[in-house]
PyMOL Python script that loads the backbone (N, CA, C, O; Angstrom):
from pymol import cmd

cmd.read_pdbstr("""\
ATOM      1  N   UNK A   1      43.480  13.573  -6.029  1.00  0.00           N
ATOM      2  CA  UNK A   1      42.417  12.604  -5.963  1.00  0.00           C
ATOM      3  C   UNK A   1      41.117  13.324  -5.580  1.00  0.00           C
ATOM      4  O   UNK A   1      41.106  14.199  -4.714  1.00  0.00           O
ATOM      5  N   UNK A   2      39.698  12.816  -6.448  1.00  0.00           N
ATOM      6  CA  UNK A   2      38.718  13.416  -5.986  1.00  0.00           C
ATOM      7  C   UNK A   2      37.872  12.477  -5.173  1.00  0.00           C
ATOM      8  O   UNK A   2      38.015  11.255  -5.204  1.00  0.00           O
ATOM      9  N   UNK A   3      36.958  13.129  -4.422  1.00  0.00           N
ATOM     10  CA  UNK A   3      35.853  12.108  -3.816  1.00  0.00           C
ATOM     11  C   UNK A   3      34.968  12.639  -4.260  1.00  0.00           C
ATOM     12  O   UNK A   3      34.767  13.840  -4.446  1.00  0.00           O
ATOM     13  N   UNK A   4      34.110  11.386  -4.550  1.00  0.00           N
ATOM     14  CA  UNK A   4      32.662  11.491  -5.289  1.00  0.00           C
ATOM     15  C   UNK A   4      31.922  10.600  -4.052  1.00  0.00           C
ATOM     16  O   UNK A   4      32.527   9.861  -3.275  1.00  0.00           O
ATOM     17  N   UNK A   5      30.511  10.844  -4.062  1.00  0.00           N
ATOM     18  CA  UNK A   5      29.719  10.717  -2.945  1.00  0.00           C
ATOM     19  C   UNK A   5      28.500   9.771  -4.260  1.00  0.00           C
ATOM     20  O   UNK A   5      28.214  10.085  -5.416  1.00  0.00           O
ATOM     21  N   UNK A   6      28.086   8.668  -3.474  1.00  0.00           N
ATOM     22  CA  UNK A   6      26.348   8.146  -4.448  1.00  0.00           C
ATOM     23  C   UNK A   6      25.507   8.414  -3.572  1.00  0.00           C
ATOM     24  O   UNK A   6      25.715   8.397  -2.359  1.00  0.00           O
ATOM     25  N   UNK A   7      24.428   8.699  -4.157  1.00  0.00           N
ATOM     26  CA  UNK A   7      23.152   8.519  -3.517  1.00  0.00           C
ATOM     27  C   UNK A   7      22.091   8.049  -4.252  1.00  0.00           C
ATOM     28  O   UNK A   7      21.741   8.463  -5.357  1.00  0.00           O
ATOM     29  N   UNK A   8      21.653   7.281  -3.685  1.00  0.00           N
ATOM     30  CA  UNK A   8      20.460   6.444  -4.223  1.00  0.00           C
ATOM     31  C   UNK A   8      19.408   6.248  -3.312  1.00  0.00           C
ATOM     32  O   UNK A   8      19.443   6.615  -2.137  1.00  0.00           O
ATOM     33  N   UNK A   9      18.279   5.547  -3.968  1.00  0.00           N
ATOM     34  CA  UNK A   9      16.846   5.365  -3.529  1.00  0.00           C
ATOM     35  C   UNK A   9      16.956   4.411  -3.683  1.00  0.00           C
ATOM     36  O   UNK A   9      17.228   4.031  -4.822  1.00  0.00           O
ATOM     37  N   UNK A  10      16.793   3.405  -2.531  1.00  0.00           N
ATOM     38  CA  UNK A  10      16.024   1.918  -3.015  1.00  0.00           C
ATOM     39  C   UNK A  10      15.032   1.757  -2.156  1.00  0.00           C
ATOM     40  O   UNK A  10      15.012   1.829  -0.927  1.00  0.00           O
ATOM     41  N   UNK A  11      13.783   1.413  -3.345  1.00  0.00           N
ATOM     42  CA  UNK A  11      12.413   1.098  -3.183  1.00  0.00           C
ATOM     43  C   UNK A  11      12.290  -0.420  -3.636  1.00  0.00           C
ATOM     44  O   UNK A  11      12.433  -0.955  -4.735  1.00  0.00           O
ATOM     45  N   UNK A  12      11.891  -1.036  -2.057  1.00  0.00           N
ATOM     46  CA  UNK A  12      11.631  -2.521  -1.630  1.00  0.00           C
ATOM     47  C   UNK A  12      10.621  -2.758  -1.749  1.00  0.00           C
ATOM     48  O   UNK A  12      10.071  -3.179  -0.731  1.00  0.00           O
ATOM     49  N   UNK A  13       9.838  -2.654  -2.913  1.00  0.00           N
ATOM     50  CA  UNK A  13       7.744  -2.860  -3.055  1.00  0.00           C
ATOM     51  C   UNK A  13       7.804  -4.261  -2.508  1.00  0.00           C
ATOM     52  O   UNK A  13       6.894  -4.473  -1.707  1.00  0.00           O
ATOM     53  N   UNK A  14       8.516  -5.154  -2.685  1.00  0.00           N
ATOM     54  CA  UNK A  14       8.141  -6.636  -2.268  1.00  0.00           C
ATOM     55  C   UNK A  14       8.737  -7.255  -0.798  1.00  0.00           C
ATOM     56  O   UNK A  14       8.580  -8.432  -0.474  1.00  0.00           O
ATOM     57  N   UNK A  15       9.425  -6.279   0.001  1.00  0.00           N
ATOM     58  CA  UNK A  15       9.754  -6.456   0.865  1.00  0.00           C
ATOM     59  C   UNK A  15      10.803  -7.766   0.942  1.00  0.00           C
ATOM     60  O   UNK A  15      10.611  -8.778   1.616  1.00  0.00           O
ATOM     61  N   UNK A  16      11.780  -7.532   0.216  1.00  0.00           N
ATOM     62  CA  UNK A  16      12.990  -7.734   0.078  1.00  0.00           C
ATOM     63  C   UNK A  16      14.084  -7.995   1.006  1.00  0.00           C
ATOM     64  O   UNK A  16      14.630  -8.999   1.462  1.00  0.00           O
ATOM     65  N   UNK A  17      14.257  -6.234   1.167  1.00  0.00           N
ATOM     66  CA  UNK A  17      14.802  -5.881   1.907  1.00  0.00           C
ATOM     67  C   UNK A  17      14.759  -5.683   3.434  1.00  0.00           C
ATOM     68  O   UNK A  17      15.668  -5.752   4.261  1.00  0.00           O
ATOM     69  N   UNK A  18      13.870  -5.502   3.530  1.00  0.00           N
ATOM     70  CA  UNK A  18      13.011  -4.525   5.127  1.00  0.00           C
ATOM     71  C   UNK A  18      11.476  -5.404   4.867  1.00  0.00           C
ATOM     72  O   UNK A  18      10.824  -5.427   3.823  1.00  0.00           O
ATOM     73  N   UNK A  19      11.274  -5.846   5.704  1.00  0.00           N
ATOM     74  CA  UNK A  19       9.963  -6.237   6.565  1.00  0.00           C
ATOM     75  C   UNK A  19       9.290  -5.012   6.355  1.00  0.00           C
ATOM     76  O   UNK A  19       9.744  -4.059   6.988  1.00  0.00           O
ATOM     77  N   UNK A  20       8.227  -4.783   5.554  1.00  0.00           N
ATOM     78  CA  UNK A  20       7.396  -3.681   5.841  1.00  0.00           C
ATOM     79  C   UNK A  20       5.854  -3.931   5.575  1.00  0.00           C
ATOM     80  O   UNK A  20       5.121  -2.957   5.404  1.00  0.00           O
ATOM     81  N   UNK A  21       5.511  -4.811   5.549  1.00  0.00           N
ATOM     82  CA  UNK A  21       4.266  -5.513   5.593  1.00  0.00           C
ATOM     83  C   UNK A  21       3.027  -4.783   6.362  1.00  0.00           C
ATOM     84  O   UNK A  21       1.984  -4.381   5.845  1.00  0.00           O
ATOM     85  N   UNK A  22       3.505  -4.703   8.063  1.00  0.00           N
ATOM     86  CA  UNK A  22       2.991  -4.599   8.734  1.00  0.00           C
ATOM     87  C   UNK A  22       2.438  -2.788   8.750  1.00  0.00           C
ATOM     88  O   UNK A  22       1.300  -2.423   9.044  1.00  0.00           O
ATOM     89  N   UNK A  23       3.607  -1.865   8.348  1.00  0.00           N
ATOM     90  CA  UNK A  23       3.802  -0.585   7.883  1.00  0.00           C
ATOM     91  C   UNK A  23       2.669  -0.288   7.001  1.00  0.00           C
ATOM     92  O   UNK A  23       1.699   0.399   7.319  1.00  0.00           O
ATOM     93  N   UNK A  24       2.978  -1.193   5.202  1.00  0.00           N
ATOM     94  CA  UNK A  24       2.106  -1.474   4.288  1.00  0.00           C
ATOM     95  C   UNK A  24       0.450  -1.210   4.320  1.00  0.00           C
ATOM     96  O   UNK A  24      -0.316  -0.604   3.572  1.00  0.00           O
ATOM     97  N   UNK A  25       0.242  -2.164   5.882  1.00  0.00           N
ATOM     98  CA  UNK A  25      -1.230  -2.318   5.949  1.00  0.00           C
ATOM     99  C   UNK A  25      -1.696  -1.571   6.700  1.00  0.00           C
ATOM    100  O   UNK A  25      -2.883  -1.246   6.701  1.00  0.00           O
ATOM    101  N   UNK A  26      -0.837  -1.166   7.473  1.00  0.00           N
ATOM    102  CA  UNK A  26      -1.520   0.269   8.139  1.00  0.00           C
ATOM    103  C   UNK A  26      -1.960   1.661   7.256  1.00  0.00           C
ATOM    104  O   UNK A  26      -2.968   2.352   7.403  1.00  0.00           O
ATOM    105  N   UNK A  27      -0.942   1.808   6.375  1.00  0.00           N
ATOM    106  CA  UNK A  27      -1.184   2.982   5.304  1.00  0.00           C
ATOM    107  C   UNK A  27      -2.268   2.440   4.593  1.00  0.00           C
ATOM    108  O   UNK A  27      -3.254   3.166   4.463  1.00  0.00           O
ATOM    109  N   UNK A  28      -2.290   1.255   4.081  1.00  0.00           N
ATOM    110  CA  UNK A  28      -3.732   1.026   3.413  1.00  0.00           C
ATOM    111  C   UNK A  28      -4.721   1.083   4.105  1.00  0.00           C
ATOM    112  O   UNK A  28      -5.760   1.418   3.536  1.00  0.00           O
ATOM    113  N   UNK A  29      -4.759   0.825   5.361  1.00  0.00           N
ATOM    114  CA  UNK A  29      -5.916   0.895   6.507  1.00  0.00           C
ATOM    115  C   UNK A  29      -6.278   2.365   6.359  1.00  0.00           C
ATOM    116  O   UNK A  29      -7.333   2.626   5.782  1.00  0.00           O
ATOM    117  N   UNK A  30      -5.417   3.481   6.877  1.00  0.00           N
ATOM    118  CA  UNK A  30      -5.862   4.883   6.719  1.00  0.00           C
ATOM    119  C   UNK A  30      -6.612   5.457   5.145  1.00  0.00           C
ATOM    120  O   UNK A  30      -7.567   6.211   4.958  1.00  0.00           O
ATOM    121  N   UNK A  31      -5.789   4.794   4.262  1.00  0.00           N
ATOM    122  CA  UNK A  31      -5.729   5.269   2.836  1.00  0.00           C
ATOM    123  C   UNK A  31      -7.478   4.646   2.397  1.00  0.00           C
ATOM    124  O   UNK A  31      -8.234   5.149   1.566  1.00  0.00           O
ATOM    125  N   UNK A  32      -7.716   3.514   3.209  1.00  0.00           N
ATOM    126  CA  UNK A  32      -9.233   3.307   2.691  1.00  0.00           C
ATOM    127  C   UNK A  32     -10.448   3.892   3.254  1.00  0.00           C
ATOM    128  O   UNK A  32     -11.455   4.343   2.709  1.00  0.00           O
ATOM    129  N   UNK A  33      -9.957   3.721   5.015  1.00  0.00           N
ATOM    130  CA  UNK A  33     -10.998   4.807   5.370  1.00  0.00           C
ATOM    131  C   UNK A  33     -11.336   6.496   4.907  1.00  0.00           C
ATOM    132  O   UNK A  33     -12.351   7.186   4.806  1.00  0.00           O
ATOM    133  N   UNK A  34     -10.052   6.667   4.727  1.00  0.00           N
ATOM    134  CA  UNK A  34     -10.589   7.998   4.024  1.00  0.00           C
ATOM    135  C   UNK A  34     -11.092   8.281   2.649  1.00  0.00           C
ATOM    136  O   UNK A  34     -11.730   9.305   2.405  1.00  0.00           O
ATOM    137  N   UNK A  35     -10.727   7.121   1.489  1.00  0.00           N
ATOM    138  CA  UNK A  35     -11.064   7.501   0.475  1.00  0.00           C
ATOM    139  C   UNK A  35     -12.594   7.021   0.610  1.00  0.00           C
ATOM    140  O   UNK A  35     -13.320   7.861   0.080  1.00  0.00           O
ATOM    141  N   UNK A  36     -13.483   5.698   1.268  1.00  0.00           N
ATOM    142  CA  UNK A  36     -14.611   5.250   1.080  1.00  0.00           C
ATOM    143  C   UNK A  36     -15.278   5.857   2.275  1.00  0.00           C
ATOM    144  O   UNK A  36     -16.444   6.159   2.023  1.00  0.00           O
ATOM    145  N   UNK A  37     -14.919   6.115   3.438  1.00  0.00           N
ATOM    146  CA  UNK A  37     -15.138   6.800   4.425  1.00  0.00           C
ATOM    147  C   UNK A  37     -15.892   5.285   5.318  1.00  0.00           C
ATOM    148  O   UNK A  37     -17.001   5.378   5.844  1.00  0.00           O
ATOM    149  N   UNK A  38     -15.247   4.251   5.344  1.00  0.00           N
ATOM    150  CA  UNK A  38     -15.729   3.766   6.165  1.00  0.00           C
ATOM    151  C   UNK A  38     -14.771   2.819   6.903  1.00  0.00           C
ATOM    152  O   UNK A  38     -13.687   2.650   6.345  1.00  0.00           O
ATOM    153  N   UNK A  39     -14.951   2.268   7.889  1.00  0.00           N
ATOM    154  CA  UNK A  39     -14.498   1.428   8.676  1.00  0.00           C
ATOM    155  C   UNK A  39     -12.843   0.087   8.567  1.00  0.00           C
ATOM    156  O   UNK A  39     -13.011  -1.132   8.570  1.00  0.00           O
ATOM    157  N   UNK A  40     -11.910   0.533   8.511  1.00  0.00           N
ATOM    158  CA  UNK A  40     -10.862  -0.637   8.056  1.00  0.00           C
ATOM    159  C   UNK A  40     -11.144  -1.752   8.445  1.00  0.00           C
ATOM    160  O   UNK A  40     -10.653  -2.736   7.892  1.00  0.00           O
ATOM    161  N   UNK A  41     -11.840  -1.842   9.290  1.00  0.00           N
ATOM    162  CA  UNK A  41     -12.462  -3.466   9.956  1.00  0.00           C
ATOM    163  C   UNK A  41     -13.606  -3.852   9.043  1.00  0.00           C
ATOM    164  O   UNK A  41     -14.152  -4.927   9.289  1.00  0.00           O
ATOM    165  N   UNK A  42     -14.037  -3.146   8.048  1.00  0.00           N
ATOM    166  CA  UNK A  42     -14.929  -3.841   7.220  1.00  0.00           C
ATOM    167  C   UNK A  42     -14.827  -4.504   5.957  1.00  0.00           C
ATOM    168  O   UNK A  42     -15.680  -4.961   5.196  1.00  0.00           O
ATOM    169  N   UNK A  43     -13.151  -4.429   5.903  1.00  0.00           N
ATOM    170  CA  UNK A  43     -12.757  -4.826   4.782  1.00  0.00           C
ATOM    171  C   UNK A  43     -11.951  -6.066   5.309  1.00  0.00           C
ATOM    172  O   UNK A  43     -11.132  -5.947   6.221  1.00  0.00           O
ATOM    173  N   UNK A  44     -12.251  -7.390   4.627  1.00  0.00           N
ATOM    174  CA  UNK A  44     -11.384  -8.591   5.279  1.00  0.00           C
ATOM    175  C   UNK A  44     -10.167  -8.355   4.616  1.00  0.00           C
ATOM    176  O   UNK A  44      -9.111  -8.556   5.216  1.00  0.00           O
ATOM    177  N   UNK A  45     -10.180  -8.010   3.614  1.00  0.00           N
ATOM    178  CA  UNK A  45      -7.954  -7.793   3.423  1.00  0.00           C
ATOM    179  C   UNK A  45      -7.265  -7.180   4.043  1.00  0.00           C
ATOM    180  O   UNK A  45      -6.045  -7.238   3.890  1.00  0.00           O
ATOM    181  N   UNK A  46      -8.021  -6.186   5.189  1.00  0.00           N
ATOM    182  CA  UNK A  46      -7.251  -5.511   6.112  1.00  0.00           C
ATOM    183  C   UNK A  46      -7.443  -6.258   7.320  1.00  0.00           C
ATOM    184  O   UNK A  46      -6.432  -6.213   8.020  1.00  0.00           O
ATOM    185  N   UNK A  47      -8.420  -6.957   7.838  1.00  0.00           N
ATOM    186  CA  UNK A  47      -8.427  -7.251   9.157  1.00  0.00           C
ATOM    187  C   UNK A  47      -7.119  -7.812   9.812  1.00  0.00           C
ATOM    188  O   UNK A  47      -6.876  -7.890  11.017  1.00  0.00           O
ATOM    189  N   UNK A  48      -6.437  -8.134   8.900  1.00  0.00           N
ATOM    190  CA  UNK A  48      -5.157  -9.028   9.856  1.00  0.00           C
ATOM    191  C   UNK A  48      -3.960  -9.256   8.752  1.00  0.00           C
ATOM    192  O   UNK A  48      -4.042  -9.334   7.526  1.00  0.00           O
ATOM    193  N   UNK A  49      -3.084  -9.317   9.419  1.00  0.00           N
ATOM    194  CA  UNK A  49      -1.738  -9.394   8.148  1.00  0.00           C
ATOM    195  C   UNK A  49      -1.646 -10.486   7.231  1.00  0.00           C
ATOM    196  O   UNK A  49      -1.235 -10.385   6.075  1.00  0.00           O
ATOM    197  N   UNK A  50      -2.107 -11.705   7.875  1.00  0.00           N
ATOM    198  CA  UNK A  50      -2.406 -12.801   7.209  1.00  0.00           C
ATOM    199  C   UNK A  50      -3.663 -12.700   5.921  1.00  0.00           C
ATOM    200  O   UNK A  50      -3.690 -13.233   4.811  1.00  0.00           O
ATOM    201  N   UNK A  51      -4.539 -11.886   6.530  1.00  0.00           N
ATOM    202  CA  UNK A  51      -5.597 -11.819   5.045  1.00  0.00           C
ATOM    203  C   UNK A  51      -4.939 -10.038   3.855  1.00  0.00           C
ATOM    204  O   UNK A  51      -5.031  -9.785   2.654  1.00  0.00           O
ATOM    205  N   UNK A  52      -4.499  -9.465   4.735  1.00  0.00           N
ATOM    206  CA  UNK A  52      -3.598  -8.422   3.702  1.00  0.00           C
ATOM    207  C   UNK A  52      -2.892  -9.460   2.539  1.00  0.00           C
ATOM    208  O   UNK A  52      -3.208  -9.586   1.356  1.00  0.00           O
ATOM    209  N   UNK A  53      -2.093  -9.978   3.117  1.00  0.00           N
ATOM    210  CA  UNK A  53      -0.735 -10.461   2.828  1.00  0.00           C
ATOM    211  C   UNK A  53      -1.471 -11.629   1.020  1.00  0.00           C
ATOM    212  O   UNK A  53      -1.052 -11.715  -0.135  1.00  0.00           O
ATOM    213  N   UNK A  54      -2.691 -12.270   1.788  1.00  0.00           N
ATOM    214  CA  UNK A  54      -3.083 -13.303   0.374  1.00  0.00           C
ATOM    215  C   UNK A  54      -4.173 -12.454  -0.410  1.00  0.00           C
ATOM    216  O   UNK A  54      -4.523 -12.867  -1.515  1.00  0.00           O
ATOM    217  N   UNK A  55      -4.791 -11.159   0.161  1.00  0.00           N
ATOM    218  CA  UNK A  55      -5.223 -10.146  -0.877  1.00  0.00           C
ATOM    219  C   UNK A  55      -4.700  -9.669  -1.903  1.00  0.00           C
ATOM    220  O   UNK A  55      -5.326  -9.439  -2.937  1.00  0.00           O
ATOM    221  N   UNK A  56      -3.051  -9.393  -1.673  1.00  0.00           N
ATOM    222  CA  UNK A  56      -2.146  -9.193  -2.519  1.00  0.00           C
ATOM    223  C   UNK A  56      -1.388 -10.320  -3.042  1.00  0.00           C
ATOM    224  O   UNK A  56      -0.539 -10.049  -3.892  1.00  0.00           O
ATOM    225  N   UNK A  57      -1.546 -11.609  -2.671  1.00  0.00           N
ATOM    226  CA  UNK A  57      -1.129 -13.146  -3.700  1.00  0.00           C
ATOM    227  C   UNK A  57      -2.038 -12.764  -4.663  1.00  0.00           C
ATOM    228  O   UNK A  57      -1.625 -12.633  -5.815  1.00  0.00           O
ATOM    229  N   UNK A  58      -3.358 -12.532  -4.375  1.00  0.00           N
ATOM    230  CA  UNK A  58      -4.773 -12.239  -5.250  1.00  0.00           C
ATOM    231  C   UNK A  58      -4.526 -11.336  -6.481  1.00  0.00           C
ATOM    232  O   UNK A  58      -4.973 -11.395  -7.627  1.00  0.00           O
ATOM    233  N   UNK A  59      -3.908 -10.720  -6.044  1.00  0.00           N
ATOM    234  CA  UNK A  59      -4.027  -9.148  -7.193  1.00  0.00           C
ATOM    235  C   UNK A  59      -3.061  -9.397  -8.096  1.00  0.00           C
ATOM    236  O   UNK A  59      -2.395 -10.411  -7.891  1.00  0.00           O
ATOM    237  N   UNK A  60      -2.733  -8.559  -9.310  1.00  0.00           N
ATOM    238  CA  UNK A  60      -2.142  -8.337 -10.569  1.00  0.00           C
ATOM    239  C   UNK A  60      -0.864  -7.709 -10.089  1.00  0.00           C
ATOM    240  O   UNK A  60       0.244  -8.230 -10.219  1.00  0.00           O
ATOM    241  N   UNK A  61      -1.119  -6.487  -9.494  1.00  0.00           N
ATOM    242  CA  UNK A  61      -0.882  -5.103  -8.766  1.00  0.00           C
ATOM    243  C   UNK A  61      -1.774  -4.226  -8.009  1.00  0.00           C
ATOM    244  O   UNK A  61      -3.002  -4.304  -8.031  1.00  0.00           O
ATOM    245  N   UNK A  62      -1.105  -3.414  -7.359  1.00  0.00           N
ATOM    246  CA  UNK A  62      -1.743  -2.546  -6.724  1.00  0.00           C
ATOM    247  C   UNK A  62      -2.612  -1.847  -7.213  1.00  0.00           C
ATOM    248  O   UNK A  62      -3.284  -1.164  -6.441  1.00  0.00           O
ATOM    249  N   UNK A  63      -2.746  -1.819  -7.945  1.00  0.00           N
ATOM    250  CA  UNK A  63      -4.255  -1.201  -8.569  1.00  0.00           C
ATOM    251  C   UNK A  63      -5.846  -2.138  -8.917  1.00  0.00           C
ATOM    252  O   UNK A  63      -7.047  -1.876  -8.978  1.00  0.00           O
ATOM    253  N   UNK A  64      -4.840  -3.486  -9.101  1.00  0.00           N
ATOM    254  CA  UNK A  64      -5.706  -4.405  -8.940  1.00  0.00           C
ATOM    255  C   UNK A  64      -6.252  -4.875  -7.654  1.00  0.00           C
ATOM    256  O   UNK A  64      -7.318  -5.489  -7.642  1.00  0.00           O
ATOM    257  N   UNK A  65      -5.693  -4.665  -6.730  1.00  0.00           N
ATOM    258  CA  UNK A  65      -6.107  -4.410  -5.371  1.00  0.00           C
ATOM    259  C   UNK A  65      -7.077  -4.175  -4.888  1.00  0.00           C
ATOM    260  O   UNK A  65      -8.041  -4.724  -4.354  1.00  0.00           O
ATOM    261  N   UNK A  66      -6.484  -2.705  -5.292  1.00  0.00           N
ATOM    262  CA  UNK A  66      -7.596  -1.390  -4.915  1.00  0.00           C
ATOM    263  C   UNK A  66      -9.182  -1.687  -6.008  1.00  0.00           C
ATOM    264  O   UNK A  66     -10.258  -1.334  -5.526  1.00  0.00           O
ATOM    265  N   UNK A  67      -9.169  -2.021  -6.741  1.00  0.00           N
ATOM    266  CA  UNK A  67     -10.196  -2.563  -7.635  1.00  0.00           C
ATOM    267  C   UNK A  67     -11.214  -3.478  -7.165  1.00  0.00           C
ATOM    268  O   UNK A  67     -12.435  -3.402  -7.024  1.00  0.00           O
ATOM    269  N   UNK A  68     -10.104  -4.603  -6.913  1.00  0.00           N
ATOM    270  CA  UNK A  68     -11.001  -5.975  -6.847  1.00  0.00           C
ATOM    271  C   UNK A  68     -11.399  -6.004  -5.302  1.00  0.00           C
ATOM    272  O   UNK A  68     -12.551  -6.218  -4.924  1.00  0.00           O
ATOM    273  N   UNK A  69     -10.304  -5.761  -4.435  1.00  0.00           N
ATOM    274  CA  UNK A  69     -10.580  -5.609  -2.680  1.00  0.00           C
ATOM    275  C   UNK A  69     -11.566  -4.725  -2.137  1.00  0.00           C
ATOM    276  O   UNK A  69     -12.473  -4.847  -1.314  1.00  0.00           O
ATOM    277  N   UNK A  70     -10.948  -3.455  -3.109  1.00  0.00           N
ATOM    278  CA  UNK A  70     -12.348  -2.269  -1.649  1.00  0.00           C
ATOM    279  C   UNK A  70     -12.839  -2.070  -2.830  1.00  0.00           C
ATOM    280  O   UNK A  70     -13.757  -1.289  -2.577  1.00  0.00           O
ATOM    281  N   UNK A  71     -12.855  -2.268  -4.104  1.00  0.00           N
ATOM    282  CA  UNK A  71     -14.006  -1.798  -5.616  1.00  0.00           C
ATOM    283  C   UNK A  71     -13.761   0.060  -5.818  1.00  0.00           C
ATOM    284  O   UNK A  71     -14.646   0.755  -6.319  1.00  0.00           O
ATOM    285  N   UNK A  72     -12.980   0.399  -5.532  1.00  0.00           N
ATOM    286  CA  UNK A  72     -12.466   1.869  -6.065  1.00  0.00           C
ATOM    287  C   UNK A  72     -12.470   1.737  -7.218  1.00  0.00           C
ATOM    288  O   UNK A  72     -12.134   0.644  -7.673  1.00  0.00           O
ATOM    289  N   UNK A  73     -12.901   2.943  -8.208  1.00  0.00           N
ATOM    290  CA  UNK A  73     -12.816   3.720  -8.863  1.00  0.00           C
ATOM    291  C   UNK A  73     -11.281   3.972  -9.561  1.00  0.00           C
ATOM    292  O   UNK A  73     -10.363   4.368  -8.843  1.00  0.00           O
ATOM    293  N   UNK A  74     -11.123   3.779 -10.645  1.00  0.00           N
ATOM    294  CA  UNK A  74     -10.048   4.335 -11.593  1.00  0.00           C
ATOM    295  C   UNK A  74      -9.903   5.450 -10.746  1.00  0.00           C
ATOM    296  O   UNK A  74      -8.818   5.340 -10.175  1.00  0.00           O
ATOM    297  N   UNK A  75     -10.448   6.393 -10.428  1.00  0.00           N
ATOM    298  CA  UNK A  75      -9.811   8.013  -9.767  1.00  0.00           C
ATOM    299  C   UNK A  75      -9.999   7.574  -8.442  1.00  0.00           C
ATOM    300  O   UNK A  75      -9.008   7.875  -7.777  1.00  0.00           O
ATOM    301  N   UNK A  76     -10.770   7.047  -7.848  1.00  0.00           N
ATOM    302  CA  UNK A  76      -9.879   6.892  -5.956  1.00  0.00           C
ATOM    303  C   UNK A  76      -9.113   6.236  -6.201  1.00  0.00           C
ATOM    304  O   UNK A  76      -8.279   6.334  -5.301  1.00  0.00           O
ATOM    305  N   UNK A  77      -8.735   5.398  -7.062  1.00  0.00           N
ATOM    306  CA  UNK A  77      -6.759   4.498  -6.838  1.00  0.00           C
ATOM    307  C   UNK A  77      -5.865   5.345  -7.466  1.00  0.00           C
ATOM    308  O   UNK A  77      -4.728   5.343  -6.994  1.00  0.00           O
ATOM    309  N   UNK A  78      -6.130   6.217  -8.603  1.00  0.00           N
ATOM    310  CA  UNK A  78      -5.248   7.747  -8.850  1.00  0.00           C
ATOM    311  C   UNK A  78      -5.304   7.978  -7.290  1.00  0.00           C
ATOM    312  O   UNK A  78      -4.619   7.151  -6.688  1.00  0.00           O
ATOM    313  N   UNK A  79      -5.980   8.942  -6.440  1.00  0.00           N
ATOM    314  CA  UNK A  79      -5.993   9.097  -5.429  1.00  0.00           C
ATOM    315  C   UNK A  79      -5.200   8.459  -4.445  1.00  0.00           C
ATOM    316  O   UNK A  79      -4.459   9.162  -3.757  1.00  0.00           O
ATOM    317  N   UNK A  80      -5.239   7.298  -4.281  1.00  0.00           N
ATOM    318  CA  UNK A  80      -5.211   6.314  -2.727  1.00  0.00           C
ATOM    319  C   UNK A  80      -3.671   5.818  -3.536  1.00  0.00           C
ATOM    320  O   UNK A  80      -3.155   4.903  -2.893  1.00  0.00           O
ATOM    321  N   UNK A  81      -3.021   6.131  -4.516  1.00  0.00           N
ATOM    322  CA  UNK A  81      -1.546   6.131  -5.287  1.00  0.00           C
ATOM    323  C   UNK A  81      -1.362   7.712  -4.712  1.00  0.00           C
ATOM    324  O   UNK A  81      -0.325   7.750  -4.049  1.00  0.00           O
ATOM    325  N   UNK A  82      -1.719   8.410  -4.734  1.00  0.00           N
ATOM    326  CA  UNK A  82      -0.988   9.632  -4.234  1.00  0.00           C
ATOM    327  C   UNK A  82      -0.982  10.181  -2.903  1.00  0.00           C
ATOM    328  O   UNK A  82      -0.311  11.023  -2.306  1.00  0.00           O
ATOM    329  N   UNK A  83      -2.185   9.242  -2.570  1.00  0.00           N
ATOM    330  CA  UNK A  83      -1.771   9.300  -0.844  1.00  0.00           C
ATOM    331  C   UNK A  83      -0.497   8.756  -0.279  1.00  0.00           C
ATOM    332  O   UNK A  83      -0.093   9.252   0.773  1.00  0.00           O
ATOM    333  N   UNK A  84       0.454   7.416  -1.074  1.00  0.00           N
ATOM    334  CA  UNK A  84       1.111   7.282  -0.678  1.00  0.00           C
ATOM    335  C   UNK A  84       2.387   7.944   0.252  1.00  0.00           C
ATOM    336  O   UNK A  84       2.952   7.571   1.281  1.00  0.00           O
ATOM    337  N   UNK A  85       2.537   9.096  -0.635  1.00  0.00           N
ATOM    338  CA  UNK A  85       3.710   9.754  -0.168  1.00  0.00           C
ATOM    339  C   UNK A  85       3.859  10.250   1.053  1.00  0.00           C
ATOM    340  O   UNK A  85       4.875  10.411   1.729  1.00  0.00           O
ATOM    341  N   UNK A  86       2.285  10.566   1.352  1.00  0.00           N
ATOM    342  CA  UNK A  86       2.199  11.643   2.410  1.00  0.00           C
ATOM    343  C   UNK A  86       1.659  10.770   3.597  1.00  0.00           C
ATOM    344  O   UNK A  86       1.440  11.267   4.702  1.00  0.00           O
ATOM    345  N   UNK A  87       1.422   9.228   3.266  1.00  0.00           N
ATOM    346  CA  UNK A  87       0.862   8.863   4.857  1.00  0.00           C
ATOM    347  C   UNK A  87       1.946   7.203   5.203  1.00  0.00           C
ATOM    348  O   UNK A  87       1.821   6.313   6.044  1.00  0.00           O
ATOM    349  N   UNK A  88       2.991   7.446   4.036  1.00  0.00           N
ATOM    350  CA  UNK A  88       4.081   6.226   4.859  1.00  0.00           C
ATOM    351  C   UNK A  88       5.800   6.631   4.716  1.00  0.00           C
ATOM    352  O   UNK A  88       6.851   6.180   4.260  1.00  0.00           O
ATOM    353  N   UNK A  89       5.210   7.886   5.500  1.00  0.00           N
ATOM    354  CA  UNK A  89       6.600   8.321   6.063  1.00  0.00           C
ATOM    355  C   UNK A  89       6.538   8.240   7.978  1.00  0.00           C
ATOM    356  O   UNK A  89       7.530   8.541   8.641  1.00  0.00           O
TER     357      UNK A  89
END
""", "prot")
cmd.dss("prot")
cmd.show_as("cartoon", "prot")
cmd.util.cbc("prot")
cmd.orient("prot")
């Protein structure tokens, strides 16, 4: 008899699984101040989980987000998509 081992990735974008909301808006909090260089408190979709949370009822996707919420650039949401990896671990 052999043993075989799985491994998998599961990615919960809608929070499904795991509560990560609160996680979510913190990485977007960092991810905006640095790409616009200004203030996370100046953006009302970040001020509070409750206005995150219907910013994103608002949007298409995440890119629509980043568009319509903080007005980025086709290349800062390339960008503020590849920040992901490195600021929600």
């Amino acid at each position: 008899m052999t043993s075989t081992s799985v491994r998998a990735v599961i990615w919960d974008f809608d929070g499904t699984l795991v509560d990560t909301r609160a996680k979510n808006l913190a990485v977007n909090r960092r991810i905006i101040e640095e790409i616009t260089g200004r203030a996370w408190s100046e953006w009302p979709a970040l001020e509070t989980l409750d206005g995150y949370e219907r910013a994103i009822r608002r949007s298409r996707n995440w890119r629509d987000l980043y568009d319509v919420e903080f007005g980025l650039s086709d290349t800062e949401t390339d960008r503020a998509g590849a920040m992901w990896s490195g600021l929600h671990s």
